[in-house]
C-alpha positions as CSV (number, residue, x, y, z in Angstrom):
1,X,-42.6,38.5,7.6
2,X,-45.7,39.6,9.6
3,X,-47.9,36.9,11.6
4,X,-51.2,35.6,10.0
5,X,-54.2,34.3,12.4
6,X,-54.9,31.1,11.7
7,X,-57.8,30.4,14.1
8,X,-59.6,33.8,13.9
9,X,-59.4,34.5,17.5
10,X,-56.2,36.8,17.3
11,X,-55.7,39.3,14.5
12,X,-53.2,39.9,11.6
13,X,-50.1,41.2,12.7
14,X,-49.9,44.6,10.8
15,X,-47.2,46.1,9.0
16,X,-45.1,49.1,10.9
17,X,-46.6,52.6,9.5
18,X,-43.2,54.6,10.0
19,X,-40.1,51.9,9.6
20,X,-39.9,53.8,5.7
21,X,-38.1,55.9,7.7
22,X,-35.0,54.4,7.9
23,X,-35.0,53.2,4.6
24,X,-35.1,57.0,3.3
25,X,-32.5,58.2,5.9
26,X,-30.3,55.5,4.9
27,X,-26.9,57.1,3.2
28,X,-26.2,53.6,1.3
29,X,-29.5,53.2,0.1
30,X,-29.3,56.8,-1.7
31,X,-26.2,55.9,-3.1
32,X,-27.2,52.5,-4.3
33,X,-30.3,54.8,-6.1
34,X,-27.5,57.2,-7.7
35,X,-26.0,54.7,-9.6
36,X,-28.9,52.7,-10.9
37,X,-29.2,53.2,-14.9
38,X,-32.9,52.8,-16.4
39,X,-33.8,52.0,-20.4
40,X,-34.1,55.3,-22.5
41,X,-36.7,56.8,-23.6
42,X,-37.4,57.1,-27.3
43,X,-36.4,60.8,-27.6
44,X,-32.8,59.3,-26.5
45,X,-32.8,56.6,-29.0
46,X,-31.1,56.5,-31.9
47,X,-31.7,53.9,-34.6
48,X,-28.3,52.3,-36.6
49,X,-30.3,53.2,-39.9
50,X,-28.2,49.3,-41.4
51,X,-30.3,47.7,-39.0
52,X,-33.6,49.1,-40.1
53,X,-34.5,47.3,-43.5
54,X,-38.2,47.6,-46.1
55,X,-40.0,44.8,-46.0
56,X,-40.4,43.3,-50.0
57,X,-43.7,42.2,-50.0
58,X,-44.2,39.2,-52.6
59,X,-46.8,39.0,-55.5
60,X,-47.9,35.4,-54.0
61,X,-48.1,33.5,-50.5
62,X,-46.7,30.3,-50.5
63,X,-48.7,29.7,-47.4
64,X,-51.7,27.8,-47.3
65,X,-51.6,26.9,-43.6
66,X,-51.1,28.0,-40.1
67,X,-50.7,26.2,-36.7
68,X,-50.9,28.1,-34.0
69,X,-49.4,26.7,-30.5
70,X,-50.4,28.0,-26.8
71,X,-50.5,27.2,-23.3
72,X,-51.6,28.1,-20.2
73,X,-51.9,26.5,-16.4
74,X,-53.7,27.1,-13.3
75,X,-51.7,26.3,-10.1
76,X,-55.2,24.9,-7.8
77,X,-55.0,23.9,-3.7
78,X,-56.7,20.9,-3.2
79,X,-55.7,20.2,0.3
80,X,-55.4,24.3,2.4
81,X,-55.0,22.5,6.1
82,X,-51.1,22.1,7.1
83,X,-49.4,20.4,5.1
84,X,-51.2,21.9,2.4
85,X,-50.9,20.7,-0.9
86,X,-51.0,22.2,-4.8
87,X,-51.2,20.5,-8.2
88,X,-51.6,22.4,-11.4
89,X,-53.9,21.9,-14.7
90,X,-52.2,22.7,-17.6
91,X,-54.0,23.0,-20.8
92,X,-52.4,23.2,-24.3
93,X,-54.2,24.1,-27.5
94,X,-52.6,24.0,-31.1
95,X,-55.1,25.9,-33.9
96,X,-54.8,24.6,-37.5
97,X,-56.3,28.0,-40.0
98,X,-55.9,27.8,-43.5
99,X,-55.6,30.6,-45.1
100,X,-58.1,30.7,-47.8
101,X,-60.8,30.8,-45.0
102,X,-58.8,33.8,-43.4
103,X,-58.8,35.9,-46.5
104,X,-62.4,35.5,-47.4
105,X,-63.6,36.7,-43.9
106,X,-61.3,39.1,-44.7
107,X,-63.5,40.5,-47.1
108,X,-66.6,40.2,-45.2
109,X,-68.3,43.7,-43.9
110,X,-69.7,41.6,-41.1
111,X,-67.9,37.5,-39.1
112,X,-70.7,35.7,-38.9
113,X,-70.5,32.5,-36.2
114,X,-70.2,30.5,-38.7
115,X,-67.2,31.7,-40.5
116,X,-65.1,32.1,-37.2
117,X,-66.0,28.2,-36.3
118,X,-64.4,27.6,-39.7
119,X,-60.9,28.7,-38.4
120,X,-61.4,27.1,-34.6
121,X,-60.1,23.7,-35.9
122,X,-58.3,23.2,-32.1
123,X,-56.7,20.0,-31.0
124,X,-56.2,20.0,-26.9
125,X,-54.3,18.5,-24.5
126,X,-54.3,18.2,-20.9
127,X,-51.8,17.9,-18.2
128,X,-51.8,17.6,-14.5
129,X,-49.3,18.0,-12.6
130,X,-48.1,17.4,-8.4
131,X,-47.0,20.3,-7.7
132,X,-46.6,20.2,-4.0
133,X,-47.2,17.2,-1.4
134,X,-48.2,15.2,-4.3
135,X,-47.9,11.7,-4.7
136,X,-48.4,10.0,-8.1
137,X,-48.5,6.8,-8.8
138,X,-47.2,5.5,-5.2
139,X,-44.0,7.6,-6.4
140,X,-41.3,7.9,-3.0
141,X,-40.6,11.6,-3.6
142,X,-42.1,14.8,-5.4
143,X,-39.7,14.6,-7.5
144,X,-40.2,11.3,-8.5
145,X,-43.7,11.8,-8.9
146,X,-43.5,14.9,-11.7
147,X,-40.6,13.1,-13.5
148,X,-43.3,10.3,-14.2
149,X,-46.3,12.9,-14.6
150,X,-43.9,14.6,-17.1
151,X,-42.7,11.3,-19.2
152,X,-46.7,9.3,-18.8
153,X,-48.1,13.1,-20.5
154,X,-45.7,12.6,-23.7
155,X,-46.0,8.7,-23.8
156,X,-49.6,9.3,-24.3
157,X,-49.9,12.5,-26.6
158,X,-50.0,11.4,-30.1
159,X,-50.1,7.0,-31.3
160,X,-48.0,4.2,-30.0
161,X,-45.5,4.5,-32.7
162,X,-45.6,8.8,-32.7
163,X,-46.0,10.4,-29.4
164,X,-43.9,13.4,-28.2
165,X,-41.4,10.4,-26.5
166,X,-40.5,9.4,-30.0
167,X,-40.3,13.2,-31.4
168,X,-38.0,13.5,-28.0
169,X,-36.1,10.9,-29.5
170,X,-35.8,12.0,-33.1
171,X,-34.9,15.2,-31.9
172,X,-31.6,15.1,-29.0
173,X,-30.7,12.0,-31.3
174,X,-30.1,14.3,-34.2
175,X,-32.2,11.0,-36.0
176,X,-33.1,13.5,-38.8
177,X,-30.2,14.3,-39.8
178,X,-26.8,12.9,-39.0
179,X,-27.6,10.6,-36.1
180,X,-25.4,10.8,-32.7
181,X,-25.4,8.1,-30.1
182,X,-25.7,9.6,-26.8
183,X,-26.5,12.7,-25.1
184,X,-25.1,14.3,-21.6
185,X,-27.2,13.9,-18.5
186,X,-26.1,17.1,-16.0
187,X,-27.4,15.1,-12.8
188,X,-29.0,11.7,-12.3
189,X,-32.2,12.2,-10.3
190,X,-32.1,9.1,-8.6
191,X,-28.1,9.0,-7.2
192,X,-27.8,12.8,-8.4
193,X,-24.2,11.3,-10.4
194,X,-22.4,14.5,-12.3
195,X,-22.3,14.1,-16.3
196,X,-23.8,10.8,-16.8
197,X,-23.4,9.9,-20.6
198,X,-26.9,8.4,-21.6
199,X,-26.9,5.8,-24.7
200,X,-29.2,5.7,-27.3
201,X,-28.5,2.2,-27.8
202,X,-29.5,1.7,-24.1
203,X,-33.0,3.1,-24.5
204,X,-36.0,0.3,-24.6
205,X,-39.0,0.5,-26.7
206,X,-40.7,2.4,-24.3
207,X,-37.8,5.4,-24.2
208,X,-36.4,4.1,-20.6
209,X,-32.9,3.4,-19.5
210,X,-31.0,2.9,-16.0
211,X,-28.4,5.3,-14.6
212,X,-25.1,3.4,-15.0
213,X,-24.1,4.2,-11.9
214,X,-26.8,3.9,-9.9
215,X,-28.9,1.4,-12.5
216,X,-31.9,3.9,-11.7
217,X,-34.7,3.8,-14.1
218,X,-34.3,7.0,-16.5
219,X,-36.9,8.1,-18.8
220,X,-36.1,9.7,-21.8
221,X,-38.0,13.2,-20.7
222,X,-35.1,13.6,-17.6
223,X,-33.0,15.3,-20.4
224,X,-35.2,18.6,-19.6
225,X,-33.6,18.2,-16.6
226,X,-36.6,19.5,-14.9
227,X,-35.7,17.6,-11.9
228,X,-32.8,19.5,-10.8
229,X,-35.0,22.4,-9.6
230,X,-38.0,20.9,-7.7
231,X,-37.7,21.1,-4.2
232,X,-39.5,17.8,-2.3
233,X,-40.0,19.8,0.3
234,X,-41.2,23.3,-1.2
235,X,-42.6,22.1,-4.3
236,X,-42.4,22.5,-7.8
237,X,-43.6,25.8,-9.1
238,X,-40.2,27.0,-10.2
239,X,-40.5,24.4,-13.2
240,X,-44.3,25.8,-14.5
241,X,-43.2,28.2,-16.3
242,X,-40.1,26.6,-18.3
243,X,-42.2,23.0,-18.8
244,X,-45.5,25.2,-20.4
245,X,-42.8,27.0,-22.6
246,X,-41.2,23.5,-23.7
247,X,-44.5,21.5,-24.2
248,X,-45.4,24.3,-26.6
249,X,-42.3,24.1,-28.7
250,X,-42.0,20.5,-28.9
251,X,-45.9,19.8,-29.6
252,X,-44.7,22.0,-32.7
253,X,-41.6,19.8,-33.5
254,X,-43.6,16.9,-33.4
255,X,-46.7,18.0,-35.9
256,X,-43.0,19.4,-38.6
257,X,-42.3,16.0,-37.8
258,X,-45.4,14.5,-38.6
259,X,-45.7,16.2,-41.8
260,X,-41.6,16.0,-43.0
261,X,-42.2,11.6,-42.5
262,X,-45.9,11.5,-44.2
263,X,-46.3,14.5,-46.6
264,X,-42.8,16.4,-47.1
265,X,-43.1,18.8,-49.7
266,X,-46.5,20.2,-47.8
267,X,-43.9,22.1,-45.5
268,X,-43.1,24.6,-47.7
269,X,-47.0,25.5,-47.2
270,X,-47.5,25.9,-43.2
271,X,-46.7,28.7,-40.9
272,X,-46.3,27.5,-37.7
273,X,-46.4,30.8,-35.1
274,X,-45.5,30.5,-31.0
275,X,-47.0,32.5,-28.8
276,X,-43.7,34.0,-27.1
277,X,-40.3,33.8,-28.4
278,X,-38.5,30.8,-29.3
279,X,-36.2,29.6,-26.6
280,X,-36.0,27.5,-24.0
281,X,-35.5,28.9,-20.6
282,X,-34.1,28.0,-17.3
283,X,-33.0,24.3,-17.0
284,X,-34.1,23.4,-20.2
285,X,-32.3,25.6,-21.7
286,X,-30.4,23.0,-23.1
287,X,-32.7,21.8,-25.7
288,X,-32.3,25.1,-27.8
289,X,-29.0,23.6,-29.3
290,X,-31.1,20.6,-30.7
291,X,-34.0,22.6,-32.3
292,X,-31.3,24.8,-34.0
293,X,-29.3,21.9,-35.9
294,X,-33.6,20.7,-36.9
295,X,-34.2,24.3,-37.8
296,X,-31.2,24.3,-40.2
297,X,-31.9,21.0,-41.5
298,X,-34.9,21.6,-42.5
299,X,-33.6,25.0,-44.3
300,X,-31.0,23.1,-46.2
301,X,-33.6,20.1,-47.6
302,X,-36.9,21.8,-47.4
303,X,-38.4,25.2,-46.0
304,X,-39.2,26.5,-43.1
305,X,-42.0,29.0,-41.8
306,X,-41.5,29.4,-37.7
307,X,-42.0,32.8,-35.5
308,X,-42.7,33.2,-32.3
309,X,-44.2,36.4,-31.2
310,X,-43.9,38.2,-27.8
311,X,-47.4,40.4,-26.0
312,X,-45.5,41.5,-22.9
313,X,-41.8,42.1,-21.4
314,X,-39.1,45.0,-21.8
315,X,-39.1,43.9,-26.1
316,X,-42.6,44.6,-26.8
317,X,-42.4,47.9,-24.4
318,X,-39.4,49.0,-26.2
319,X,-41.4,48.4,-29.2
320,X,-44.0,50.3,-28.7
321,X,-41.7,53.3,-27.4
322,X,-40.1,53.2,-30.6
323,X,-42.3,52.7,-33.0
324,X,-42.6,56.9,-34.5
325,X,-39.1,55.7,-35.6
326,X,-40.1,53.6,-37.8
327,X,-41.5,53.7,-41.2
328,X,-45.0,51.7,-42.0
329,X,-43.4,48.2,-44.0
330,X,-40.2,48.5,-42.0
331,X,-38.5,46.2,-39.4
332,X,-35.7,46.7,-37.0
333,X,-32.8,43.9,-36.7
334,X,-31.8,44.0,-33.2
335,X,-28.3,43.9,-32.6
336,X,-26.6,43.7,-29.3
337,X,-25.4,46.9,-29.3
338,X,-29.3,48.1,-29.5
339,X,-30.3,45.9,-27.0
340,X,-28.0,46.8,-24.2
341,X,-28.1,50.5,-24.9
342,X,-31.9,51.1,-24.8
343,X,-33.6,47.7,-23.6
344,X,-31.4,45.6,-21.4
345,X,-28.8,46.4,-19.0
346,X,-25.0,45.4,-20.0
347,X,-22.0,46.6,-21.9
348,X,-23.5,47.5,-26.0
349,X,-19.8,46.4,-26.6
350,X,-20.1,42.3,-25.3
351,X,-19.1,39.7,-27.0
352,X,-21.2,37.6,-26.4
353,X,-24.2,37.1,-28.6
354,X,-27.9,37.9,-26.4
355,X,-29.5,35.1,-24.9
356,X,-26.9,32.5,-26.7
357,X,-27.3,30.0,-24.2
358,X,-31.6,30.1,-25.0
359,X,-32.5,31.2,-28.1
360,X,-32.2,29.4,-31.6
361,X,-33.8,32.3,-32.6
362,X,-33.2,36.5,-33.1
363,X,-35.4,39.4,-32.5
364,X,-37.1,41.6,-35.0
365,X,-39.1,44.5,-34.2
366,X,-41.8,44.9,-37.3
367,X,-44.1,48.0,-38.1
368,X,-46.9,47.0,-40.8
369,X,-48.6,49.2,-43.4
370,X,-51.4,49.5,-40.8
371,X,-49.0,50.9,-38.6
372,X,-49.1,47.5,-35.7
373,X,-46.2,46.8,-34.4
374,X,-44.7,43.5,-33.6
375,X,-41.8,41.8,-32.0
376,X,-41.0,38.6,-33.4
377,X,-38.6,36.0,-32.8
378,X,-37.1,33.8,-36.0
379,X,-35.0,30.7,-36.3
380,X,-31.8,31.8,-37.4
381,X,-28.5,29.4,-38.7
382,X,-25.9,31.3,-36.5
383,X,-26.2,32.7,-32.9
384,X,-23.2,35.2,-33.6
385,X,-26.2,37.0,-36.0
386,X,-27.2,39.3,-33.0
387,X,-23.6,41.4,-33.0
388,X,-24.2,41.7,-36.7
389,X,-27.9,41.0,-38.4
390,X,-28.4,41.1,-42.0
391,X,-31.3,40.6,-43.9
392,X,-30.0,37.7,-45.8
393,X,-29.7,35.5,-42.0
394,X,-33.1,35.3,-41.5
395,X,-34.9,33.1,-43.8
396,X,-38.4,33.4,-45.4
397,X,-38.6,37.1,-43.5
398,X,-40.6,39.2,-45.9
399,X,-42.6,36.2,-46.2
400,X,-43.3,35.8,-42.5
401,X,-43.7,39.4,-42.2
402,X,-46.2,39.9,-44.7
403,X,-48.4,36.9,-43.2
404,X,-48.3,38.2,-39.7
405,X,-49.6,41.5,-41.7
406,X,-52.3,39.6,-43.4
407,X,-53.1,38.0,-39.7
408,X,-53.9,41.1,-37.8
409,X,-56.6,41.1,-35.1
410,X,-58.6,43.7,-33.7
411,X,-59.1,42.3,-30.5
412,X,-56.3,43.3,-28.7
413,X,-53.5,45.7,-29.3
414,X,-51.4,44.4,-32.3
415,X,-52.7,40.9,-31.7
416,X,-53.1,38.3,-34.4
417,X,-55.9,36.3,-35.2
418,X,-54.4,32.5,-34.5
419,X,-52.7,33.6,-31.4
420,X,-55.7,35.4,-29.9
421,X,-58.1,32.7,-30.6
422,X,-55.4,30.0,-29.1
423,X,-55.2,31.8,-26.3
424,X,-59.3,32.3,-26.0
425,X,-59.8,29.0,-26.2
426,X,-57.4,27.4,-23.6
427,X,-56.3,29.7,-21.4
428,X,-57.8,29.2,-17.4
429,X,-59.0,32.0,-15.7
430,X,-58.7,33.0,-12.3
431,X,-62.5,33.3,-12.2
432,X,-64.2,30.9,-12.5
433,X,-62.2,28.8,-14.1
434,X,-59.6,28.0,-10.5
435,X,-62.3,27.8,-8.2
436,X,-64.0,25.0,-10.4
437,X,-61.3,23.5,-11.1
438,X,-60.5,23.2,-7.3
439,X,-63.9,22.1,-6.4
440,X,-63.5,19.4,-9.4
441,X,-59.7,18.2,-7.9
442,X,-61.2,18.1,-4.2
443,X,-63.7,15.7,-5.3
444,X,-62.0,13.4,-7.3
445,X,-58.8,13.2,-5.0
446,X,-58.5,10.6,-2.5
């Protein structure tokens, strides 16, 4: 790592202009190059013609509704002199479209203002968060101090009686369905105790326990375990990534909610669409085995419209490599042998099901009529689907499919029109939006 001038007075240390050298020389490095496998291209692919299935596109669309749900953050320095220090604005949009609007603009030769404010019905929420030398609240640690960012951000989204805490609590508790009475804390982040077993008996009125080993306070929002990878000491940016992804999904869980408690049978009439696939990643991984048991409730005693679609990553470049395979009206089930021959590396012969620690969902690449091409991720009953996908696993598909059709966008490549106005309306630039945001966080910080 090369020396930086602080004061101006001496320079930058530069970078050696010949040490490639021994990099190209090196015998082991050549080897190492030899054996590296990269993904196919599509003259080498091969589709398993079972996998590839026509879209039945119904006379009428049970949809009347579609929520849309995105996120973004900007990570902003409000302190640079040593110890500098970070905390991040996170801003989270969720787009309510009916779809009567969206078919008579549809038919419009020109979008006037007018009709586009008709379908920007956007609720927003905020979050910051300490992200590095950070106290809150008079917290002792970093750690500390996100934990209660994390837990005061979903006491306060949503009424006393229905914030995200209690949709937290409906959810691990399995209180929709056949109710269990505790869950399994990894590590306590006060006493960092192994496998604590966390009563739902235990839990007060406002979703907080104690540790009972340490007696600890606990809040409700530790079983993300979110905690286990912030560092006091180098921050926590390796959690903005994961918490973005699982404030998305469970702002959706708690609007499903919202609707099953107050006006059931309308859920057979909304669409709810993520932007990026449905999982949870890194340590909250965990919270993908709880939205699968909802998703398949709510299959068995009512209906379900969910999908998450991807814009970026080796899925939607595969996609796009692939799509002269494909007929217009067609979609391909990805299997795992398709997956680890042509987009991932691995054996096409393992056992085990991709991403079955993550996803409560499976993978379909779609190609419309207008010849766009999609990946999209849907809720599925059994993770052992992805060595074998029919048709008949995925619920609702021609459905979906035919809606994401009717939703194209010519804004950006194979785009839709909920997800790219979400995303227009609350993501944060780079410019202007961090360095206003940094002057605003300077100001107002002590």
């Amino acid at each position: 790592m090369a020396y930086s001038s602080r004061t101006g007075k001496r320079p930058d240390e530069l970078a050696s202009k010949s040490s490639h050298s021994f990099i190209i020389n090196d015998e082991e490095v050549r080897s190492f190059l030899e054996n590296c496998e990269y993904p196919k291209s599509a003259e080498e692919v091969e589709l398993d013609k079972s996998l590839v299935i026509k879209v039945q596109y119904p006379d009428e669309n049970p949809i009347e509704y579609i929520i849309a749900m995105d996120g973004g953050y900007a990570t902003i320095p409000v302190k640079k002199t040593f110890p500098s220090s970070l905390i991040t604005f996170f801003q989270f949009g969720e787009i309510f479209l009916n779809t009567e609007d969206l078919n008579n603009i549809s038919e419009m030769p020109f979008i006037s203002r007018e009709s586009i404010s008709a379908l920007k019905d956007l609720e927003r929420s905020k979050l910051v968060l300490p992200t590095k030398n950070v106290s809150y609240n008079s917290s002792i640690t970093l750690t500390h101090s996100v934990r209660r960012t994390i837990y005061d951000y979903f006491r306060r989204k949503g009424d006393e009686k229905n914030n995200l805490l209690s949709t937290t609590h409906w959810l691990i508790f399995n209180l929709f369905d056949q109710p269990v009475d505790s869950f399994n804390l990894t590590t306590c982040p006060n006493c960092e105790e192994k496998n604590q077993n966390i009563l739902r008996a235990n839990f007060n009125s406002e979703y907080t326990t104690n540790c009972p080993e340490c007696n600890g306070i606990l809040y409700l929002t530790d079983c993300f375990r979110l905690h286990e990878v912030i560092d006091d000491e180098l921050g926590a940016g390796g959690i903005l990534g994961y918490l973005v992804n699982l404030i998305e999904q469970i702002n959706i869980i708690h609007t499903i909610k919202y609707i099953k408690e107050t006006q059931p049978k309308f859920l057979d009439k909304f669409f709810f669409i993520k932007d990026g696939p449905l999982a949870f990643f890194g340590q909250t991984a965990n919270m993908h085995k709880h939205v699968r048991k909802l998703c398949n409730y709510l299959f068995r005693n009512h209906n379900l419209f969910l999908a998450g679609l991807e814009k970026s990553g080796a899925f939607v470049e595969h996609a796009d490599e692939i799509k002269n395979l494909l007929e217009p009206g067609e979609a391909l089930l990805l299997n795992n042998k398709h997956i680890y021959s042509y987009i991932l590396p691995g054996p096409s012969d393992n056992p085990e099901p991709y991403a079955h620690t993550s996803y409560y969902s499976s993978k379909i690449i779609f190609k419309s009529r207008d010849e766009r091409v999609y990946v999209i991720t849907l809720p599925v009953e059994n993770e052992n689907i992805v060595l074998n996908p029919q048709k008949t696993d995925f619920k609702n598909l021609d459905i979906i499919l035919w809606n994401i059709e009717k939703l194209r966008c010519d804004m950006y490549d194979n785009s839709i029109v909920p997800v790219a106005l979400a995303n227009k309306l609350i993501s944060l630039s780079s410019h202007p939006s961090s360095s206003i945001l940094e002057k605003f966080a300077r100001k107002h910080t002590k």
